[in-house]
C-alpha positions in Angstrom: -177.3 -31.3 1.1 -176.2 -34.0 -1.1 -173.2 -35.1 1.7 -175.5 -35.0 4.2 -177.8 -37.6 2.9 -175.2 -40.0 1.7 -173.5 -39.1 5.8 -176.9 -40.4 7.0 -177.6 -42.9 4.6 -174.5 -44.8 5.2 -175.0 -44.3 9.0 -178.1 -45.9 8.7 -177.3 -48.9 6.5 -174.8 -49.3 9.3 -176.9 -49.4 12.3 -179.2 -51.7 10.5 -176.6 -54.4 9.6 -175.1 -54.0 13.0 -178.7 -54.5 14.1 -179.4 -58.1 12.0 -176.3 -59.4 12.6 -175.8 -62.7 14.5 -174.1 -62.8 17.5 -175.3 -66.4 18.0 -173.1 -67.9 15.2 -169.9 -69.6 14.9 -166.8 -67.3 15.7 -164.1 -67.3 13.1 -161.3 -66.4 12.7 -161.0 -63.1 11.4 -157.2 -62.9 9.2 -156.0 -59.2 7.9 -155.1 -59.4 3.9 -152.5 -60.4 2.7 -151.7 -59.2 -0.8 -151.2 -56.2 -2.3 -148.0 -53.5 -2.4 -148.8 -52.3 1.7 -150.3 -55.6 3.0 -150.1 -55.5 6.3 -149.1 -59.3 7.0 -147.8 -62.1 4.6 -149.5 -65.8 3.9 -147.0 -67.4 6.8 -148.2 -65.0 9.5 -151.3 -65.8 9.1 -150.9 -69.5 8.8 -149.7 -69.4 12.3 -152.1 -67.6 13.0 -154.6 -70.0 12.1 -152.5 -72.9 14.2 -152.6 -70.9 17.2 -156.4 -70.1 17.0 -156.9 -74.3 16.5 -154.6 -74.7 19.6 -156.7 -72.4 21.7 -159.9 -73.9 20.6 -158.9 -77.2 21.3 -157.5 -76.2 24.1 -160.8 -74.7 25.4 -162.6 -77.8 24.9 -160.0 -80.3 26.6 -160.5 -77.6 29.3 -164.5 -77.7 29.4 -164.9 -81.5 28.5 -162.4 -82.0 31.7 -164.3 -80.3 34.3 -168.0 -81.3 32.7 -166.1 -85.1 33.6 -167.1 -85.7 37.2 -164.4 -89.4 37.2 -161.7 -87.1 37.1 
């Protein structure tokens, strides 16, 4: 009885956060850790990671502030 109300609790508390959560907001960038003795990725990986996501964004808005330009 007892794992069945944590089980529900938990599935509750998450459908409610998923529920208040923004979608509106600023995306970030999202970076898997990197410490510990099994980290997945180290600090350069995820430096370049960071680069490319700046790359893409600007990128994105040389792209949009191009075709919003009707001169060009």
């Amino acid at each position: 009885m007892n794992k069945l109300f944590t089980t529900l609790t938990t599935i509750g508390a998450a459908m409610i956060l998923t529920a208040c959560a923004s979608t509106a907001g600023p995306k970030r960038l999202v970076l898997p850790l990197d410490h510990g003795p099994r980290a997945q990725t180290t600090p350069w990986e995820n430096k370049q990671r960071i680069l490319r996501a700046e790359q893409e964004a600007k990128a994105k808005e040389n792209a949009e502030k191009s075709s919003q330009d009707p001169n060009k």
